[in-house]
LUMRO-439616 format. One record per residue (C-alpha): residue number from 1; residue in one letter; chain; x, y, z. Coordinates in steps of 0.5 Angstrom, whole numbers. Layout:
<rs>
<r><i>NUM</i><aa>A</aa><ch>A</ch><east>X</east><north>Y</north><up>Z</up></r>
...
</rs>
This chain:
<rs>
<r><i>1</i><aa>X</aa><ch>A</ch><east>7</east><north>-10</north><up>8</up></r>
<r><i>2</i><aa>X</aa><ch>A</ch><east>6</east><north>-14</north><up>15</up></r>
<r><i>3</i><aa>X</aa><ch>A</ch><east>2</east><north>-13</north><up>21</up></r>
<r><i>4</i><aa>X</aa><ch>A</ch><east>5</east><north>-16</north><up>27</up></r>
<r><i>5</i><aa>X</aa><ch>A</ch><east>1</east><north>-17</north><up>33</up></r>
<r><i>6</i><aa>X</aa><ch>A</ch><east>4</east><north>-17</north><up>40</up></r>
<r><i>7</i><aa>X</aa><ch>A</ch><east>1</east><north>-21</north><up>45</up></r>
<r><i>8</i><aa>X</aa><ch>A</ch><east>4</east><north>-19</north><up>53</up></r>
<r><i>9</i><aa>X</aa><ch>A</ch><east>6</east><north>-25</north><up>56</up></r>
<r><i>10</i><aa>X</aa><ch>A</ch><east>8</east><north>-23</north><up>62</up></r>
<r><i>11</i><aa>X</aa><ch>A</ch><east>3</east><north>-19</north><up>68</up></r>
<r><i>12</i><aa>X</aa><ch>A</ch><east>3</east><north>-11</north><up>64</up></r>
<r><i>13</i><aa>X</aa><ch>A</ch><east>8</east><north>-9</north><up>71</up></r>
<r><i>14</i><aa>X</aa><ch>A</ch><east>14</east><north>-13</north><up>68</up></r>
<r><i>15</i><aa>X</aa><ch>A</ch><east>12</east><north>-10</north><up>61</up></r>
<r><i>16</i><aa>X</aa><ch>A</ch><east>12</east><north>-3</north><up>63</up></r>
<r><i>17</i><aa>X</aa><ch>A</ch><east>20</east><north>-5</north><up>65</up></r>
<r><i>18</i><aa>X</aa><ch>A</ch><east>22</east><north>-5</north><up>59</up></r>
<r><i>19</i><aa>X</aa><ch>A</ch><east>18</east><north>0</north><up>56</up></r>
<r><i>20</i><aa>X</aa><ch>A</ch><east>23</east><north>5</north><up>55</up></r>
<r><i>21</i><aa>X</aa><ch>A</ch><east>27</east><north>1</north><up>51</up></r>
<r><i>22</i><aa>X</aa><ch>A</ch><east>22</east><north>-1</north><up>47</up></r>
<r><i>23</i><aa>X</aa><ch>A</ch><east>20</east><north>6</north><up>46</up></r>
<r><i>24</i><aa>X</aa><ch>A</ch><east>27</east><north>7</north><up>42</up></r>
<r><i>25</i><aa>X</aa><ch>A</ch><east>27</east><north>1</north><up>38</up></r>
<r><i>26</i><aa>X</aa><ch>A</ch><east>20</east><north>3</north><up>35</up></r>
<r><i>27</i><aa>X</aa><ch>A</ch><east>23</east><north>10</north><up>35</up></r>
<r><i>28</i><aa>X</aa><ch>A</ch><east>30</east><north>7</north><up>30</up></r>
<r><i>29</i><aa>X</aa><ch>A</ch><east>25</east><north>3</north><up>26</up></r>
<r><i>30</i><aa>X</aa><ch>A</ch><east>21</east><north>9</north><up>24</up></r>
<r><i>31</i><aa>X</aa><ch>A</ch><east>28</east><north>13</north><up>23</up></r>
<r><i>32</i><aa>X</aa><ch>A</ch><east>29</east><north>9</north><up>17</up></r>
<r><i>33</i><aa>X</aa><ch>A</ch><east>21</east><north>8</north><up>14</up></r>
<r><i>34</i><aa>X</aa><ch>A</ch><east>20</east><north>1</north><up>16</up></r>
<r><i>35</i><aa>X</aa><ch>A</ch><east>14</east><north>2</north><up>22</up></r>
<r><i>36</i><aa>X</aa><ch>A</ch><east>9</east><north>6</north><up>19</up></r>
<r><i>37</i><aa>X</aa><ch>A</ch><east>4</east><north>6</north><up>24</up></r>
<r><i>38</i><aa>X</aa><ch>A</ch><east>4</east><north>3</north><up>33</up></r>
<r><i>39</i><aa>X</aa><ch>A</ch><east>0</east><north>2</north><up>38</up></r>
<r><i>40</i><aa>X</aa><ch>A</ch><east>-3</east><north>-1</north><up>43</up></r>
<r><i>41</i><aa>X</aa><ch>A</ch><east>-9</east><north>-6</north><up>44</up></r>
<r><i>42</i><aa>X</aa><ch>A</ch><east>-15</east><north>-4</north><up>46</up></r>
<r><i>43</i><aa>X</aa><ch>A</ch><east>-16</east><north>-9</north><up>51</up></r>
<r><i>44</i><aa>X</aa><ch>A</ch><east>-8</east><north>-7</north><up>53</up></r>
<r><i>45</i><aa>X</aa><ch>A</ch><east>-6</east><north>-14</north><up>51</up></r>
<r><i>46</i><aa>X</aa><ch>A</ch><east>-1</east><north>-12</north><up>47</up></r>
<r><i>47</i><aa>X</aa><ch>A</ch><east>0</east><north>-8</north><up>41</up></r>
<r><i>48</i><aa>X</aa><ch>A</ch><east>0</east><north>-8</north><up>33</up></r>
<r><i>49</i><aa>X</aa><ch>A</ch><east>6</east><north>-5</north><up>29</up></r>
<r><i>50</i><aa>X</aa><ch>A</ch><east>4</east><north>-4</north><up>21</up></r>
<r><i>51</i><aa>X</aa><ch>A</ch><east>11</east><north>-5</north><up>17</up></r>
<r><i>52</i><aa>X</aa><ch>A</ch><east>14</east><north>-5</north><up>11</up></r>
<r><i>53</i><aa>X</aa><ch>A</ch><east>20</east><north>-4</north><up>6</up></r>
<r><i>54</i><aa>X</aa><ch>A</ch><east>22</east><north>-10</north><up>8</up></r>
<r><i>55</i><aa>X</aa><ch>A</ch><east>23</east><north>-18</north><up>7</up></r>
<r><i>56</i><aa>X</aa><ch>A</ch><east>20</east><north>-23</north><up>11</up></r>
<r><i>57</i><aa>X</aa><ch>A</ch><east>26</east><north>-26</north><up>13</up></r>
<r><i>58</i><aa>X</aa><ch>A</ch><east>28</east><north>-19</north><up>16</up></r>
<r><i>59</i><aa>X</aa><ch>A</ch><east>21</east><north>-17</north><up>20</up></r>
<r><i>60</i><aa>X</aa><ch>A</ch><east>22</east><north>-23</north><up>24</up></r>
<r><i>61</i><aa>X</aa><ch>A</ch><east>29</east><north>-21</north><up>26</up></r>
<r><i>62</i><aa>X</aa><ch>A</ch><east>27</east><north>-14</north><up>28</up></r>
<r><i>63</i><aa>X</aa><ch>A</ch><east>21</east><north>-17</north><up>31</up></r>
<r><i>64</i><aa>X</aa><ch>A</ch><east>26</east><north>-23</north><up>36</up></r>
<r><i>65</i><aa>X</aa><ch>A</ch><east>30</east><north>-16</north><up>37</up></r>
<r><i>66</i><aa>X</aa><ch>A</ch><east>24</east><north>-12</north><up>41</up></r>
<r><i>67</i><aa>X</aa><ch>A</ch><east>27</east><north>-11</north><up>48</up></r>
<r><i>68</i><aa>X</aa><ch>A</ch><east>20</east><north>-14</north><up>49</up></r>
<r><i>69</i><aa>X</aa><ch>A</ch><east>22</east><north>-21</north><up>45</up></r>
<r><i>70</i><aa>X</aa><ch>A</ch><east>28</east><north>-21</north><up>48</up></r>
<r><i>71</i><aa>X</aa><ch>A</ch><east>26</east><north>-20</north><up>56</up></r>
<r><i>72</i><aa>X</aa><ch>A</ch><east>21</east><north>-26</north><up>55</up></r>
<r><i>73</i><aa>X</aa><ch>A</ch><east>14</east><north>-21</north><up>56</up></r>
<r><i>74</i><aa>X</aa><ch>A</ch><east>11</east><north>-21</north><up>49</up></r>
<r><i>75</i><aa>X</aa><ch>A</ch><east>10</east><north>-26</north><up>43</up></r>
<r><i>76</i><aa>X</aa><ch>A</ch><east>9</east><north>-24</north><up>35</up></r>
<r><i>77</i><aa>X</aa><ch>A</ch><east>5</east><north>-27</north><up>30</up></r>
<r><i>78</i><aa>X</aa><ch>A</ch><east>7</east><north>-23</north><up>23</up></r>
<r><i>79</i><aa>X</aa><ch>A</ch><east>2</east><north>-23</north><up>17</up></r>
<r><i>80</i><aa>X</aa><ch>A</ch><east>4</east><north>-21</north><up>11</up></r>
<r><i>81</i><aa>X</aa><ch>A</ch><east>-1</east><north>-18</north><up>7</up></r>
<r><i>82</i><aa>X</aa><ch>A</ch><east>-1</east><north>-14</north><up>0</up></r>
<r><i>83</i><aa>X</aa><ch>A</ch><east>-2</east><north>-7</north><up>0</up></r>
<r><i>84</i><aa>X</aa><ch>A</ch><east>-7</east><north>-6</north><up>-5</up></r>
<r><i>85</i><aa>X</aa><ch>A</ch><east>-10</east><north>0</north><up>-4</up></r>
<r><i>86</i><aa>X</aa><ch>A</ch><east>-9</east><north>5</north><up>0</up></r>
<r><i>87</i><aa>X</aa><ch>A</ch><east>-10</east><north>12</north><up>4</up></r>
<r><i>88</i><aa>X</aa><ch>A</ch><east>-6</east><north>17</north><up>0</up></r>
<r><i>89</i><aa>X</aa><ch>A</ch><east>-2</east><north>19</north><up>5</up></r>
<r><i>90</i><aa>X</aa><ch>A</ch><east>0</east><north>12</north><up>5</up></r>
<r><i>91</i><aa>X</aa><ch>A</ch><east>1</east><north>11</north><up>-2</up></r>
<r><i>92</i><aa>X</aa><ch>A</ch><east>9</east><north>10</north><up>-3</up></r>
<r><i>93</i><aa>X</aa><ch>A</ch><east>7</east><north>3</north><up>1</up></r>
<r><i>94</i><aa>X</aa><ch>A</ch><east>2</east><north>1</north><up>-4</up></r>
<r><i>95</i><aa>X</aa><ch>A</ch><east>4</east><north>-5</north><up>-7</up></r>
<r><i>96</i><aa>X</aa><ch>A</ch><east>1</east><north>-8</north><up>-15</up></r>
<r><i>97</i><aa>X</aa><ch>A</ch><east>0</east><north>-16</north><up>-14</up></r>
<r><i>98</i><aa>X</aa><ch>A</ch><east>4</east><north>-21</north><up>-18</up></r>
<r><i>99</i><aa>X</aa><ch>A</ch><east>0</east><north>-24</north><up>-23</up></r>
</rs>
């Protein structure tokens, strides 16, 4: 599982510009059960996306395909973490550690 944590890099006018566009790319990444949940940072900052299903490889391409990412606005840091215990509403992402 991944956190990904965005951080505006430009005033929040020029993020809201992109908004639309970044609203449908969450919404297809939810389509097809890679975000689990999204939201903004309180202050408004940026945001955190909770993911998974997919390789790390892959998270970091999705994250370089974020119309914000693309138009220069924001910037990710992404944690991978082991989902060891979970809501059950979370649990078809609950993941057993290799040991």
């Amino acid at each position: 599982m991944f956190v990904m944590e965005l951080t505006y890099t430009a005033p929040v006018e020029s993020v809201e510009e992109q908004m639309d566009a970044h609203i449908a790319w969450l919404d297809g990444y939810y389509a097809a059960g890679v975000f689990l949940a999204s939201g903004r940072k309180v202050p408004r900052d940026g945001g955190v996306i909770l993911a998974g299903g997919v390789s790390r490889a892959e998270i970091e391409r999705i994250a370089a395909d974020d119309p914000f990412t693309v138009a220069g606005v924001c910037a990710y840091t992404i944690t991978e973490f082991i989902a060891t215990k979970t809501s059950a509403d979370l649990s078809t992402v609950r993941e057993n550690p290799v040991t």
